[in-house]
Every structure is written in C-alpha cells, then in structure tokens.
Backbone atoms as SQL, in Angstrom:
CREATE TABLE atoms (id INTEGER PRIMARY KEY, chain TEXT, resi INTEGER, resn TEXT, atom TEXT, x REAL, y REAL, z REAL);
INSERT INTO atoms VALUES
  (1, 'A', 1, 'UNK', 'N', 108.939, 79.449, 113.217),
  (2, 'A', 1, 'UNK', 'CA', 108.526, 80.830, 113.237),
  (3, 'A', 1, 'UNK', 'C', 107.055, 80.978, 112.903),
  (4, 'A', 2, 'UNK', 'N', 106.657, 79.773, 112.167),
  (5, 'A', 2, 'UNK', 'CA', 104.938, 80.074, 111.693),
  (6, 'A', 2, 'UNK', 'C', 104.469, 80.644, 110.539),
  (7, 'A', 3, 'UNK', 'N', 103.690, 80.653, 110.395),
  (8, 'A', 3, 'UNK', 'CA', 103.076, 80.877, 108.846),
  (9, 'A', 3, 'UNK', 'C', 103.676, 82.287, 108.489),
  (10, 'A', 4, 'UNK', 'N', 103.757, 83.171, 107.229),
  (11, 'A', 4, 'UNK', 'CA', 104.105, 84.213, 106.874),
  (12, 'A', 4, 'UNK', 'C', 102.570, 85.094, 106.555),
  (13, 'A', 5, 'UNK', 'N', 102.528, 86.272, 107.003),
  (14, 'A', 5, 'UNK', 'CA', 101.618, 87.087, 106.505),
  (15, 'A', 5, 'UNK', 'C', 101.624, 87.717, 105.649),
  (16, 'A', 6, 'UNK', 'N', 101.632, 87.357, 104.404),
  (17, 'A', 6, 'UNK', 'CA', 101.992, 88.305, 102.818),
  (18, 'A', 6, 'UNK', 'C', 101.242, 89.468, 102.927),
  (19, 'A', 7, 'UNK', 'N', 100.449, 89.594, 103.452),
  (20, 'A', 7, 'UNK', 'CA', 99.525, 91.039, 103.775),
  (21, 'A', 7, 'UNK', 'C', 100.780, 91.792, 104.199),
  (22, 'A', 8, 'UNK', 'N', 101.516, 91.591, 104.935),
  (23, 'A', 8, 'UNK', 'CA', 102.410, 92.725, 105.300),
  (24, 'A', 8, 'UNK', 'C', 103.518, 93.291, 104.069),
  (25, 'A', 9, 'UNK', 'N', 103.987, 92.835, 103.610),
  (26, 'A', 9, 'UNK', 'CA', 105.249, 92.619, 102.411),
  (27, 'A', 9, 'UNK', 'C', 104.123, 93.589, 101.429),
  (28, 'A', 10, 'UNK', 'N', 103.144, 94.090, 101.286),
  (29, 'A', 10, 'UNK', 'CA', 102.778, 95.319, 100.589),
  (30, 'A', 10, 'UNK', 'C', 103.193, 96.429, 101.538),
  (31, 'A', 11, 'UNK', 'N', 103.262, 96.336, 102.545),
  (32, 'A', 11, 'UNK', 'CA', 103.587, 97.866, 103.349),
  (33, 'A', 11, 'UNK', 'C', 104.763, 97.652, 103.399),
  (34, 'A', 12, 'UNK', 'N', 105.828, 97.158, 103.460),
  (35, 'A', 12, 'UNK', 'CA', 107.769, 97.106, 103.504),
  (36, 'A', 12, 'UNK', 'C', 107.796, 98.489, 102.752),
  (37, 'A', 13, 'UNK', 'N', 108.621, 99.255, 103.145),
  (38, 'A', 13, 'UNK', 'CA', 109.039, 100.252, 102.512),
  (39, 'A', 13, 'UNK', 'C', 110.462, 99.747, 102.498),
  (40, 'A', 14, 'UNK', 'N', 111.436, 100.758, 101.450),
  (41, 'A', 14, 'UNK', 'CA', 112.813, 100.883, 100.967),
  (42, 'A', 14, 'UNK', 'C', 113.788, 99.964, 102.218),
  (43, 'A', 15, 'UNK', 'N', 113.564, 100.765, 102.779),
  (44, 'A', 15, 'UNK', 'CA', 114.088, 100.794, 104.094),
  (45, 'A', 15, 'UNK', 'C', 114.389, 99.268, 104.468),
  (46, 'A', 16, 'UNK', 'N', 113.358, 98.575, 104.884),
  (47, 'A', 16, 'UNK', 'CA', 113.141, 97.407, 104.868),
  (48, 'A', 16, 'UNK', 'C', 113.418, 96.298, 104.311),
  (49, 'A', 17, 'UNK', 'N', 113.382, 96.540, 102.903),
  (50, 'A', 17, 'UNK', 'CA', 113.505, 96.060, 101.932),
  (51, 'A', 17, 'UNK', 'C', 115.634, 95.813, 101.957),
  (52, 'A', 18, 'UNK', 'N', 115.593, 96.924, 102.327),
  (53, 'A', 18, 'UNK', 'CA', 117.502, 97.046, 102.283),
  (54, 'A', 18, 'UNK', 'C', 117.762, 95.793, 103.435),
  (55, 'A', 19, 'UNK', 'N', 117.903, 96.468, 104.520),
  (56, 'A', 19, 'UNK', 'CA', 117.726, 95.727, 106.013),
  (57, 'A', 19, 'UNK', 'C', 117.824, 94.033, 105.531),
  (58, 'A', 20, 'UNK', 'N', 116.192, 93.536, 105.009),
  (59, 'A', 20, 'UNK', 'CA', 116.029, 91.978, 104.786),
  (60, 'A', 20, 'UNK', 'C', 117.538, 91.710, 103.807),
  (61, 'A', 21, 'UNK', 'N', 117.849, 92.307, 102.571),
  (62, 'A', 21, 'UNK', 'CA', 118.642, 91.881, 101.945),
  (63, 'A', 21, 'UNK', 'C', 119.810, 92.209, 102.698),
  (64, 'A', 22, 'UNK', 'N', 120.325, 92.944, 103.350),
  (65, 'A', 22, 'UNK', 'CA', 121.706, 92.757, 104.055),
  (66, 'A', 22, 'UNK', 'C', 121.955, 91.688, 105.157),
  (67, 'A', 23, 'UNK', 'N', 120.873, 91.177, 105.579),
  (68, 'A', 23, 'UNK', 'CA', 120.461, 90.238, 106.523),
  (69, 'A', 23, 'UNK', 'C', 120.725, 89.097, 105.866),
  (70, 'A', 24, 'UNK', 'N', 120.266, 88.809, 104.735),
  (71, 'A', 24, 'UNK', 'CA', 120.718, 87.783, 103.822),
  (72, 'A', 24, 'UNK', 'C', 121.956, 86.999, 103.419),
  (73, 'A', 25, 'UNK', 'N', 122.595, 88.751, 103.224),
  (74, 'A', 25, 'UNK', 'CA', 123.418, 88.623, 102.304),
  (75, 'A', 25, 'UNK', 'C', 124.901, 88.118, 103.870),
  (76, 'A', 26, 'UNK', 'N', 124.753, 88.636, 105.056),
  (77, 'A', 26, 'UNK', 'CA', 125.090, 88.326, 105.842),
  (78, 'A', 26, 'UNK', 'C', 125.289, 87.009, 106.356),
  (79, 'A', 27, 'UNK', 'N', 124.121, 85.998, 106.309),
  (80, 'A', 27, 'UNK', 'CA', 123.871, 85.147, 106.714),
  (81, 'A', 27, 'UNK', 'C', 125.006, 83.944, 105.657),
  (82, 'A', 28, 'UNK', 'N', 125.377, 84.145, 104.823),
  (83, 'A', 28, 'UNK', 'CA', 126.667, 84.054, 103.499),
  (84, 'A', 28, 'UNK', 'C', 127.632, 83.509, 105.168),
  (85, 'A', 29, 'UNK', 'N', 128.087, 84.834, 105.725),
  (86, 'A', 29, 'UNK', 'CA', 128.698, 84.029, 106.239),
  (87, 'A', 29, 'UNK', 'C', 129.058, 84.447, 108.442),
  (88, 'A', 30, 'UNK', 'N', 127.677, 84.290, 108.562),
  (89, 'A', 30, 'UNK', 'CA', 127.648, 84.231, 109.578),
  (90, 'A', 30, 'UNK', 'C', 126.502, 83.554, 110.261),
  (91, 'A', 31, 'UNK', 'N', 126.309, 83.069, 111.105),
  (92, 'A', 31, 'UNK', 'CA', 124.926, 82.129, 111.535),
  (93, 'A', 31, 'UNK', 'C', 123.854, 82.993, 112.537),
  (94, 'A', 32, 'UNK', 'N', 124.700, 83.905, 112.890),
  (95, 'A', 32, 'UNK', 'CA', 123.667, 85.361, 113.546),
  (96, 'A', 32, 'UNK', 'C', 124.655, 86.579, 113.062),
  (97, 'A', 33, 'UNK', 'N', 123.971, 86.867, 112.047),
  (98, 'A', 33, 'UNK', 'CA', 124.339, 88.283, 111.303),
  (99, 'A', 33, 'UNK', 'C', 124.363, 89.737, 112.871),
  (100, 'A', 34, 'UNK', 'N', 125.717, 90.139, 113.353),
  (101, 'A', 34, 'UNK', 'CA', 125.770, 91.774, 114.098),
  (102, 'A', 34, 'UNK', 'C', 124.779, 92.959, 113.340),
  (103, 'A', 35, 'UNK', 'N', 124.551, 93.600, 114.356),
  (104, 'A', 35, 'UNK', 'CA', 123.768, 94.634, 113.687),
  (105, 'A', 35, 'UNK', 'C', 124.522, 95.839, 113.091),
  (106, 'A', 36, 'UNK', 'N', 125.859, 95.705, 113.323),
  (107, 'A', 36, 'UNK', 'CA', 126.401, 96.740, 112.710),
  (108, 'A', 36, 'UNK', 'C', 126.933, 96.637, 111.274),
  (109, 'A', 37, 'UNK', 'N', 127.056, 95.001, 111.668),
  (110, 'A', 37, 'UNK', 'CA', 127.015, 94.837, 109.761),
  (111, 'A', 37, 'UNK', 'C', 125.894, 95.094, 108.904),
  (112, 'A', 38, 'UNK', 'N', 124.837, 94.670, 109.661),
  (113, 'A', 38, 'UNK', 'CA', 123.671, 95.023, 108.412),
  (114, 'A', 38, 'UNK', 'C', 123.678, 96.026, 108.305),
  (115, 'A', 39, 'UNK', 'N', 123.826, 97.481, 109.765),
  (116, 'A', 39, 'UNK', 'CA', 123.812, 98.513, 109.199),
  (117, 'A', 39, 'UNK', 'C', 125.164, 99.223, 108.129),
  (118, 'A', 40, 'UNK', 'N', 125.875, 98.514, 107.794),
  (119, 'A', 40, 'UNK', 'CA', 127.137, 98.463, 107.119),
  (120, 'A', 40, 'UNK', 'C', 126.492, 98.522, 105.768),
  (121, 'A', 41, 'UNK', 'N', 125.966, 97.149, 105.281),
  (122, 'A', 41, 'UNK', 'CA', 125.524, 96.619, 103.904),
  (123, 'A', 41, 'UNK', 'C', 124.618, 97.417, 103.623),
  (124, 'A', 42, 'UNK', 'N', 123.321, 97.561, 104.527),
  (125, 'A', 42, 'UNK', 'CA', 122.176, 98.373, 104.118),
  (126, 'A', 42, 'UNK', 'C', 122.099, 99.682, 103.687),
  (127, 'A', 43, 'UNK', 'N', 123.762, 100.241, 104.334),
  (128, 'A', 43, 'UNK', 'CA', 123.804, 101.691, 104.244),
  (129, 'A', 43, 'UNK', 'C', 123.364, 102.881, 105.165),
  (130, 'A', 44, 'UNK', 'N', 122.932, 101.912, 106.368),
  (131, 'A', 44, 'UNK', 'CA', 122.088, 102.977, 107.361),
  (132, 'A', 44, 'UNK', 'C', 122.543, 103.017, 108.584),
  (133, 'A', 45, 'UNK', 'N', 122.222, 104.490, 108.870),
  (134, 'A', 45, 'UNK', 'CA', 122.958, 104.562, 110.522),
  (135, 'A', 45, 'UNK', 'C', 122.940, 103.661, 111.307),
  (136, 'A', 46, 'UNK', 'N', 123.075, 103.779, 112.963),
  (137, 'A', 46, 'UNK', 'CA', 122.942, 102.253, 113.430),
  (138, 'A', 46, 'UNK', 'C', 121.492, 102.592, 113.698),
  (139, 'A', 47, 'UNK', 'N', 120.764, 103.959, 114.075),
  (140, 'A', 47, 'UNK', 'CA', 119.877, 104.110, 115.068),
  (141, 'A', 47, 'UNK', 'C', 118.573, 103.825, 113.958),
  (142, 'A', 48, 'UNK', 'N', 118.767, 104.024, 112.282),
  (143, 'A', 48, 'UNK', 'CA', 117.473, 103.496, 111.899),
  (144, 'A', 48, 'UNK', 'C', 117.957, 102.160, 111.473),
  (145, 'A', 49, 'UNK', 'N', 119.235, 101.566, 111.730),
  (146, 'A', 49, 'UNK', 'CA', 118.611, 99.859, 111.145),
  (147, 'A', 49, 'UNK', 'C', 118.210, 99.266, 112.247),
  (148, 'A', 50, 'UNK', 'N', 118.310, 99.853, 113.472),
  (149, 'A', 50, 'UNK', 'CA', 117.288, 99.159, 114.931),
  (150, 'A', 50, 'UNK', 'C', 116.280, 99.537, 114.560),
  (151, 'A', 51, 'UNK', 'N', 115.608, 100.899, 114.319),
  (152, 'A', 51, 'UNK', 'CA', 114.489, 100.645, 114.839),
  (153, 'A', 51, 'UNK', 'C', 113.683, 100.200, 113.120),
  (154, 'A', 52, 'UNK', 'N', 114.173, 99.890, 112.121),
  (155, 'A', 52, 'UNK', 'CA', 113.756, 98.844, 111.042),
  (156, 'A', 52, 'UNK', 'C', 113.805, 97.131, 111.442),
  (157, 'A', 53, 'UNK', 'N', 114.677, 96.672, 112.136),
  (158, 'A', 53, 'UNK', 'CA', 114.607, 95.511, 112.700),
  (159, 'A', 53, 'UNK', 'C', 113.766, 95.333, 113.876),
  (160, 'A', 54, 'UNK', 'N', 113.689, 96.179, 114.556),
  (161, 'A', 54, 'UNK', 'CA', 112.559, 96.174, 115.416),
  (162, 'A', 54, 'UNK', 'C', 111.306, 95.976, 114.757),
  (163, 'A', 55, 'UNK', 'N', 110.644, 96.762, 113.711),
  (164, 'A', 55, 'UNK', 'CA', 109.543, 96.455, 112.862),
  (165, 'A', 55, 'UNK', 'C', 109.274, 95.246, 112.578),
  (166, 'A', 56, 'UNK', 'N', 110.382, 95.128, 112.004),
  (167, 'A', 56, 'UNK', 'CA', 110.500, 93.586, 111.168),
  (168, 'A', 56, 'UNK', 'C', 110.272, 92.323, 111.936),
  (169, 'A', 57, 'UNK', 'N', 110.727, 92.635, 113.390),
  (170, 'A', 57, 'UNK', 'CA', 110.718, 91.517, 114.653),
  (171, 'A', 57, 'UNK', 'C', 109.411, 91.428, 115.010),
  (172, 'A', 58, 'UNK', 'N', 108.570, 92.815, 114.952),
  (173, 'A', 58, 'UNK', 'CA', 107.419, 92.763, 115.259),
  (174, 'A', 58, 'UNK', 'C', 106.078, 91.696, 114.207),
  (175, 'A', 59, 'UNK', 'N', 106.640, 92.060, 113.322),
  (176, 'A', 59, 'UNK', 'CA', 106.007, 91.149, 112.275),
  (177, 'A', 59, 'UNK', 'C', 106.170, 89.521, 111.815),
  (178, 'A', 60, 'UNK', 'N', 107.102, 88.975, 112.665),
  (179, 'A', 60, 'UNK', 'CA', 108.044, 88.238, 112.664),
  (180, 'A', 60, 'UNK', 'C', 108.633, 87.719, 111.308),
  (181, 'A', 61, 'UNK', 'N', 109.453, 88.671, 110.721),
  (182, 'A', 61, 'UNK', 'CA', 109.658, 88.452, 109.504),
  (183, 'A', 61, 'UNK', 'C', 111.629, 88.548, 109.424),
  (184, 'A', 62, 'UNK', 'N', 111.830, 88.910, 110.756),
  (185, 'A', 62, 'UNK', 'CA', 113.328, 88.009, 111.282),
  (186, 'A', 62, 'UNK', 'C', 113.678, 88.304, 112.958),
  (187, 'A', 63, 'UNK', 'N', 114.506, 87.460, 113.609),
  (188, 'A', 63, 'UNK', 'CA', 114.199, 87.171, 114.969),
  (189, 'A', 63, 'UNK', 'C', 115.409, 87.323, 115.485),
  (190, 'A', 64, 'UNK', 'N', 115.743, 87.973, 116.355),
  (191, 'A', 64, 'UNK', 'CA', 116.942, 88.251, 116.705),
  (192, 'A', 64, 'UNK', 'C', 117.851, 87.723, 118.121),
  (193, 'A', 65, 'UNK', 'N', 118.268, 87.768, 118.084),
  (194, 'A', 65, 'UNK', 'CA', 119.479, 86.982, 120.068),
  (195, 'A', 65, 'UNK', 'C', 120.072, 88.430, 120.467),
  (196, 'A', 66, 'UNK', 'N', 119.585, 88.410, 121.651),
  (197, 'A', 66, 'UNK', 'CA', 120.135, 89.665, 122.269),
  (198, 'A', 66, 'UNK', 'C', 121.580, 89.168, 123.162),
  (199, 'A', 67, 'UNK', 'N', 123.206, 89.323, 123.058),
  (200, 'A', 67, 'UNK', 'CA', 123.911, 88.756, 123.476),
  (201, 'A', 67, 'UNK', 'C', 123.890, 89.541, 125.123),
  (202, 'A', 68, 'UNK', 'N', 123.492, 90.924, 125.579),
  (203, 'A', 68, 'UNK', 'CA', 123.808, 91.212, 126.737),
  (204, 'A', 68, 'UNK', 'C', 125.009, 91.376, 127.474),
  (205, 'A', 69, 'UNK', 'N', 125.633, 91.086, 128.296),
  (206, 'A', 69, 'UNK', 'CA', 126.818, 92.365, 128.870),
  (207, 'A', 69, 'UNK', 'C', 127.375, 90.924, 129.229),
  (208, 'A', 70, 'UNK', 'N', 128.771, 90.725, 129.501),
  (209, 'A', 70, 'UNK', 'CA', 129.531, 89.594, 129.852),
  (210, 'A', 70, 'UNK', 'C', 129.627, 89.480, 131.464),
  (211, 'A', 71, 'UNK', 'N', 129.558, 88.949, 131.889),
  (212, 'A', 71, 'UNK', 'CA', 130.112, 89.057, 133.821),
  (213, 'A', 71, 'UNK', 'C', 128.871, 89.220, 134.423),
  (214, 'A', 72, 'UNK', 'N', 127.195, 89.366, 133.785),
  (215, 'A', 72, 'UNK', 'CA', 126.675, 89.493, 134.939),
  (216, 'A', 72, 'UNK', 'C', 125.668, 88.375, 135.288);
C-alpha cells in the first residue's frame, strides 16, 4: 500500500475514526470485512459509511474489492 501520510490522521474526524475501528474490529473475523457490517459496528447509515470509506480509500488508509453483479 506504501508509506502512510500522518499529515492526514490530524484531519480524521469522529466519523472516521468509528469506520477504521469497525473495520478492524471486523477483520477478527473476516478477511474482507461487508460494508454493511461496518456500517452495523460503526453505527452509521449505509449512505454515510460509503461515502466515509470512500474518503478513507482516497487517502489510502483502507482499500476495498468491489464484488459486482454475478452472471455478467
């Protein structure tokens, strides 16, 4: 993934902060954490723990597998 930018980890807000730790706490026992679990653990709708993981992807501070539709 490459070096980490600690410059960013001063701007994480709450939000974020939830998100990484449900991601974590996920990873306990799954090897690609669903997004509906994190939004489960984190406490947040589905529509802001996307667009908080989206942030987070942008920064690359976690990386995600898009599984896509079966049959096509």
């Amino acid at each position: 993934m490459g070096k980490l930018n600690v410059s960013i980890l001063r701007y994480l807000t709450k939000e974020d902060f939830r998100v990484l730790t449900a991601v974590e706490m996920g990873l306990k026992n799954h090897e690609i954490v669903p997004t509906p679990l994190i939004a489960s653990i984190a406490h947040l709708h589905g529509g802001g723990c996307h667009k908080v993981l989206r942030e987070l992807c942008k920064h690359r501070l976690v990386a995600y597998e898009h599984a896509g539709r079966k049959g096509r």
